[in-house]
C-alpha positions in Angstrom: 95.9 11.1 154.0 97.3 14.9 152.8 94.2 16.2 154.0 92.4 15.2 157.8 88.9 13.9 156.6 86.1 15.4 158.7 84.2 12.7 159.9 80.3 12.8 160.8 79.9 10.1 163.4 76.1 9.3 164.0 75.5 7.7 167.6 72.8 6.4 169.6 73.4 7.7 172.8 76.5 9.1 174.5 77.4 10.5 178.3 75.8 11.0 180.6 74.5 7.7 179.4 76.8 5.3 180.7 77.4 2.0 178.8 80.4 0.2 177.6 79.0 1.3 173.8 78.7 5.2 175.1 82.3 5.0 176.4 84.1 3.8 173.2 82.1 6.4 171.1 83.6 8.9 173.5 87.4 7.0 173.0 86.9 7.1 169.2 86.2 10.7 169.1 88.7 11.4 171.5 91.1 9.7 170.0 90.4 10.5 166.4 91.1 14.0 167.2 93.9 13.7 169.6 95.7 11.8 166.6 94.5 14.0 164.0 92.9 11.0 162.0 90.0 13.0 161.4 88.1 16.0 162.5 84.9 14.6 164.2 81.3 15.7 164.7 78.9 13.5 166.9 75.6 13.4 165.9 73.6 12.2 168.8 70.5 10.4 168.3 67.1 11.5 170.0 67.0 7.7 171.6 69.3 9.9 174.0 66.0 11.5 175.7 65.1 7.7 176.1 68.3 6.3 177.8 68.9 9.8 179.8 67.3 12.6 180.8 69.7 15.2 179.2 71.1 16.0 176.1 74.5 14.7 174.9 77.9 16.0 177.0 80.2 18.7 174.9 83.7 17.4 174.6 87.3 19.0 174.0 87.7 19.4 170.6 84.7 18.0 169.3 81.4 19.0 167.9 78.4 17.4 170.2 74.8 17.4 168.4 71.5 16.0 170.1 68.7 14.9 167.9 65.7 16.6 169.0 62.6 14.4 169.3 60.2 15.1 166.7 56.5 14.7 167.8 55.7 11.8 165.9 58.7 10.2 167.8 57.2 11.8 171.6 53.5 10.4 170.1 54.9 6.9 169.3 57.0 6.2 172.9 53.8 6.2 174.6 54.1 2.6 173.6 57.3 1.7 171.7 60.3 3.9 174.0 62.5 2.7 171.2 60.5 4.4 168.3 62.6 6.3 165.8 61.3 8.2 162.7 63.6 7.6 159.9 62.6 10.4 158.1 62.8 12.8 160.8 66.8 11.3 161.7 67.5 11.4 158.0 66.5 15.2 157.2 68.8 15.5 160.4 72.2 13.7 159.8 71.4 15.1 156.0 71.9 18.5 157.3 75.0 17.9 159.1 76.4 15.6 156.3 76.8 18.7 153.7 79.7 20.3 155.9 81.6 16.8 156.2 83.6 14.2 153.9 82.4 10.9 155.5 79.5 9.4 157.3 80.1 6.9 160.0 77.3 5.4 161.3 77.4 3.7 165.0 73.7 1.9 164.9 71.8 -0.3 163.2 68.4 -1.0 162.1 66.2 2.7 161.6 69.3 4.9 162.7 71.1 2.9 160.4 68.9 2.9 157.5 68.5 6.8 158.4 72.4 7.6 158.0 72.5 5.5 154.5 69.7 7.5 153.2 71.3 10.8 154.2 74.8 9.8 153.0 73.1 8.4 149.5 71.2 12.2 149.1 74.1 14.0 150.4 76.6 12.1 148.1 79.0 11.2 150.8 80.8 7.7 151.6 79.2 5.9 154.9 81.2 4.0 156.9 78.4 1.6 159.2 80.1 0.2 162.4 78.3 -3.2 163.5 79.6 -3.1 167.7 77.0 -6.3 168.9 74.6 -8.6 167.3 71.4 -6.6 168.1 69.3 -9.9 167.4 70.9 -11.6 169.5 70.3 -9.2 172.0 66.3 -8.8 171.9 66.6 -12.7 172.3 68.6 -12.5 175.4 66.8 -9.8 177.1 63.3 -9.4 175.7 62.9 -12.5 174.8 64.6 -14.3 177.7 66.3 -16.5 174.8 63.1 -18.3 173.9 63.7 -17.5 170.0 66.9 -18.3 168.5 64.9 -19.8 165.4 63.9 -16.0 164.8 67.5 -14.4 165.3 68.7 -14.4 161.5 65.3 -12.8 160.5 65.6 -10.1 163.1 69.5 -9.9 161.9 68.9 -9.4 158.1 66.2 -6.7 159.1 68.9 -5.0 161.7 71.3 -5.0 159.1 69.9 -3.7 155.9 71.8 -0.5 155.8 75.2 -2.6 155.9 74.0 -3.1 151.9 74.6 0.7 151.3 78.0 1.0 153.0 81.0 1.7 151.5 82.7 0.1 154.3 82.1 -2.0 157.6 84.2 -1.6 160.5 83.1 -4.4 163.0 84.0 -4.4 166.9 84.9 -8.0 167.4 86.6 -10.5 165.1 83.7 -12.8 166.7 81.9 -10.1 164.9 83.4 -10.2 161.7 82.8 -13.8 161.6 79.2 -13.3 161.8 78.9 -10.2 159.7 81.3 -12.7 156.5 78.8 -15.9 157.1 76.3 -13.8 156.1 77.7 -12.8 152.8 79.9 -9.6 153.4 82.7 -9.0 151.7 85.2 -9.8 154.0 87.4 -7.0 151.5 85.1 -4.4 153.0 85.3 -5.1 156.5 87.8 -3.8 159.1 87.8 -5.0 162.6 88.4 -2.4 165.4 87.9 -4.2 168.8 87.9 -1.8 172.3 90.7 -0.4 173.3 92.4 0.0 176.6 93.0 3.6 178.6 95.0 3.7 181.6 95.1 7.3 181.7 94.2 7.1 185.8 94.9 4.9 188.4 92.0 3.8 190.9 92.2 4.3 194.8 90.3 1.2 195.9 90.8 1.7 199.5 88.4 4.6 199.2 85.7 2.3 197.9 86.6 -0.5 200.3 86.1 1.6 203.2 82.7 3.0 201.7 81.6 -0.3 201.9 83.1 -1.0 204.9 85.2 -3.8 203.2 88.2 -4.9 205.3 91.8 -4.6 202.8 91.9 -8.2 203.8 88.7 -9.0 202.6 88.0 -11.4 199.3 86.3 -9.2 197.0 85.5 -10.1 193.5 83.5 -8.3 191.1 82.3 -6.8 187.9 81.0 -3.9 186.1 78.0 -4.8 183.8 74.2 -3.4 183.0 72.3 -5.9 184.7 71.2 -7.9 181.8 70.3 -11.5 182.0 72.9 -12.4 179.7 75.6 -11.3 181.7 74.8 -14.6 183.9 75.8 -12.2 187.2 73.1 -14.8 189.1 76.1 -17.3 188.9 78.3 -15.1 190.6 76.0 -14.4 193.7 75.4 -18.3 193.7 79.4 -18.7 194.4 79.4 -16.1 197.3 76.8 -19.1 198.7 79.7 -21.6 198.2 82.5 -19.5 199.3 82.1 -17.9 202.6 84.8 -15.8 202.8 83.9 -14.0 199.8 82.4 -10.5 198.5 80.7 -9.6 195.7 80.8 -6.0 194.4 78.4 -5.3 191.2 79.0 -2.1 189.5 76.0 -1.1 187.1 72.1 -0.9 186.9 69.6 -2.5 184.8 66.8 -4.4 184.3 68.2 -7.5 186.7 68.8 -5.7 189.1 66.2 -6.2 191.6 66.0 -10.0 190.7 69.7 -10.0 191.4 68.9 -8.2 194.6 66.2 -11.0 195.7 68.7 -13.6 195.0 70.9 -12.2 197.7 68.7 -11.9 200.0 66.7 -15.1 199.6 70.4 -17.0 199.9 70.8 -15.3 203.0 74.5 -13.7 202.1 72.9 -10.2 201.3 75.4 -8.6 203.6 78.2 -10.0 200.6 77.0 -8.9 197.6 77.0 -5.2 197.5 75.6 -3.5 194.7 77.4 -0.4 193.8 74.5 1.1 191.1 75.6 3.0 188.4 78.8 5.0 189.0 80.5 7.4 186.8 83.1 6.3 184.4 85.6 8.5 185.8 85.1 6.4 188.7 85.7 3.4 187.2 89.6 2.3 187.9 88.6 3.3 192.6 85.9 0.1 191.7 88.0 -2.0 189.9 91.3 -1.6 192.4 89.0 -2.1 195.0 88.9 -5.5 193.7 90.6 -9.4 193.6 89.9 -10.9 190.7 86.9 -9.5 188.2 84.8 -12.2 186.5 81.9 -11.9 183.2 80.1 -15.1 183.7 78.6 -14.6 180.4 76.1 -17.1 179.4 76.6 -18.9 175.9 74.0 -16.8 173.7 74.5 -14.9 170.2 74.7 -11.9 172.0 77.5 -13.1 173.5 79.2 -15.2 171.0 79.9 -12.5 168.8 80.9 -10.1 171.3 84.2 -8.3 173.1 82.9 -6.7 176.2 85.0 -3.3 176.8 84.9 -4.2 180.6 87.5 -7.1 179.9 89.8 -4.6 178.5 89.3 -2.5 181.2 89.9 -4.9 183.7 93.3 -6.2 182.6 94.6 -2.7 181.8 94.2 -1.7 185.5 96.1 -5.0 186.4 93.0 -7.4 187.5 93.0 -10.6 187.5 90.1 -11.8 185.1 88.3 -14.9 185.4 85.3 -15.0 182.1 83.7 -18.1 179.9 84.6 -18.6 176.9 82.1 -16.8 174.4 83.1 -14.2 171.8 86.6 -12.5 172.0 87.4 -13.0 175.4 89.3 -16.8 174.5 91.4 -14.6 172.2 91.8 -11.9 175.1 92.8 -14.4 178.0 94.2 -17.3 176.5 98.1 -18.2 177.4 97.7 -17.9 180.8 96.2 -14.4 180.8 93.7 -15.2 182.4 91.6 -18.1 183.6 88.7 -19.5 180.4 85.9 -21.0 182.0 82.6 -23.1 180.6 79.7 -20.9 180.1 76.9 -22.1 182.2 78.9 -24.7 184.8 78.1 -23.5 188.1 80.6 -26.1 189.4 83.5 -24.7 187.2 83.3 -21.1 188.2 83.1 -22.1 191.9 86.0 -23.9 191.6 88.1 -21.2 189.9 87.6 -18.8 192.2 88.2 -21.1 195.3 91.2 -21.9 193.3 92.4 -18.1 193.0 91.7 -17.1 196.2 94.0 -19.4 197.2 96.7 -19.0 195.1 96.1 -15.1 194.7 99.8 -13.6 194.5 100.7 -16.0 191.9 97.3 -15.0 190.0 98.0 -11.1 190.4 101.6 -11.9 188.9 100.4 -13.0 185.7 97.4 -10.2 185.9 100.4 -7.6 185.5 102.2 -9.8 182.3 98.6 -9.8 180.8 98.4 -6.2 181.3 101.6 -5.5 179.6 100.5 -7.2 176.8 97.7 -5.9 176.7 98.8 -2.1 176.8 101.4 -3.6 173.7 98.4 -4.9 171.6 95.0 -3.2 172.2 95.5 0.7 173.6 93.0 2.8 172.4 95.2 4.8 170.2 95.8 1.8 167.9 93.0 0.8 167.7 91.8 3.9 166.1 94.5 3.9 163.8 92.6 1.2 162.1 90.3 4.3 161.5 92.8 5.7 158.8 92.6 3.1 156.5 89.1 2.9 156.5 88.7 6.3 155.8 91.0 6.2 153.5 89.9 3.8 151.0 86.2 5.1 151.0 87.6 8.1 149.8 89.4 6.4 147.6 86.8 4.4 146.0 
């Protein structure tokens, strides 16, 4: 492009709200502008005042708006905390739409709807990114996966702004998958997974010593909201099996104090250690503070269609990853990049990690091959590359 497009990008949430989705809409930014792909703007929705307490974070070289809630919205969270007025976020991105060429919207369902009506009145291309199967996910966690029949309903309702989009940009190829069986064009559809940043390197002895973890010691772990769906009970139940091994959970969420009984009625409480949420910065001290990381995901569509940004994360800093085989993560850690597991076998994960423990300098070898690859295939910088073209050809059209 002759001419850097400037880029309204309209998000739900974003730091200090911590989240694998807040941290690659602070990557894209980043990177959109480090590479001069376009000039962006974040447009920060008022679910912010939900998920945190403060307004968005300013950034280098970026433009950071927060969505003040309207009092409609403050009247309606009294008994819906999600509750968004579409008007009220339309008359806002509508406002900030007239100083840019393109609206790319990060959310679905109202936000999404919102963005489309905005970039319809303000004349301006949208660009709506589709990063997880939202039905899927109410299942999982409101629903505790008791309505599956209901997923494509919820799905075509999420998704009814992807109609008015000049363009999709999905975050998965799982994704895409989804997004073409239900009639997209697969012609408008980029896929833009999560990229890796190994801009720091951790200092796990710091965290080991914090929680008073011996360098010897076995520790595996993971970084996850505590969400049912992230199957972290199986983990815990393997600490049971194997004695010589620690847990360290990095994250917060509505699990957590389940996952926290679980320990402690097993009777290996002084194992699992539960980190809480930690900033991102901190990140890479957690994960080189540990042995092999593992996302026991559990086989749902919230997981079938997704590529959790921890994986990434993981095998850029060198880990060892040990996950089932749901979404993108058989694409990730297949030929011996890691080790593919069965979603749901308790038996199976038990197993593997008995099995790596024992055989750990021959499973950190190929952690740093994977790695390499890695760094050769999914950095974040080309990743948002793949935002050029996009941007490009809804100009275009």
């Amino acid at each position: 492009m002759s001419v850097t497009p400037r880029v309204l990008h309209v998000l739900e949430a974003m730091p200090p709200v911590l989240s694998g989705n807040t941290m690659r809409s602070v990557n894209i930014l980043r990177f959109q502008a480090d590479l001069g792909i376009a000039t962006p703007t974040a447009l920060v929705s008022s679910r912010q005042h939900v998920l945190g307490n403060a307004a968005a974070q300013p950034m280098r070289d970026v433009e950071v708006h927060t969505i003040a809630p309207s009092r409609h919205e403050l009247r309606a969270r009294k008994w819906h905390r999600w509750a968004v007025s579409r008007r009220h976020a339309a008359d806002a991105i509508g406002e900030q739409a007239r100083g840019v060429d393109i609206v790319h919207v990060h959310c679905a369902s109202s936000l999404g709807l919102a963005a489309a009506d905005a970039a319809r009145r303000e004349r301006k291309p949208l660009v709506a990114e589709i990063r997880f199967d939202l039905a899927g996910a109410v299942n999982a966690q409101s629903l505790r996966g008791k309505a599956r029949w209901a997923e494509p309903y919820l799905r075509s309702y999420f998704h009814r702004h992807i109609a008015h989009a000049d363009h999709v940009a999905a975050a998965s190829h799982s994704l895409a998958q989804l997004l073409v069986s239900e009639g997209l064009d697969p012609a408008k559809m980029t896929v833009v997974p999560n990229g890796a940043d190994c801009s720091r390197p951790g200092n796990g002895a710091r965290v080991r010593a914090g929680l008073a973890l011996d360098p010897d010691d076995f520790v595996v772990g993971s970084t996850a909201n505590m969400l049912r769906y992230e199957g972290l009970d199986f983990l815990i139940r393997s600490a049971r099996t194997i004695q010589a091994m620690h847990v360290l959970l990095v994250g917060d969420g509505p699990e957590l104090e389940r996952l926290r009984a679980q320990a402690i009625g097993t009777g290996i409480a002084d194992r699992i250690h539960f980190a809480g949420k930690v900033p991102h910065d901190d990140i890479p001290d957690y994960l080189d503070a540990m042995d092999i990381f593992v996302i026991p995901r559990r086989d749902l569509s919230i997981t079938r269609y997704a590529s959790p940004l921890k994986a990434v994360e993981a095998m850029a800093a060198g880990l060892p990853v040990i996950a089932t085989d749901v979404g993108d993560l058989g694409a990730l850690l297949r030929d011996n990049r890691g080790q593919l597991i069965s979603p749901d076998v308790q038996g199976e994960l038990d197993q593997t990690l008995a099995d790596a423990q024992h055989r750990l300098p021959v499973t950190r070898a190929k952690a740093v091959q994977a790695k390499d690859w890695l760094l050769d295939n999914y950095r974040w910088d080309l990743m948002v590359n793949r935002y050029e073209s996009i941007y490009r050809k809804v100009l275009g059209s």
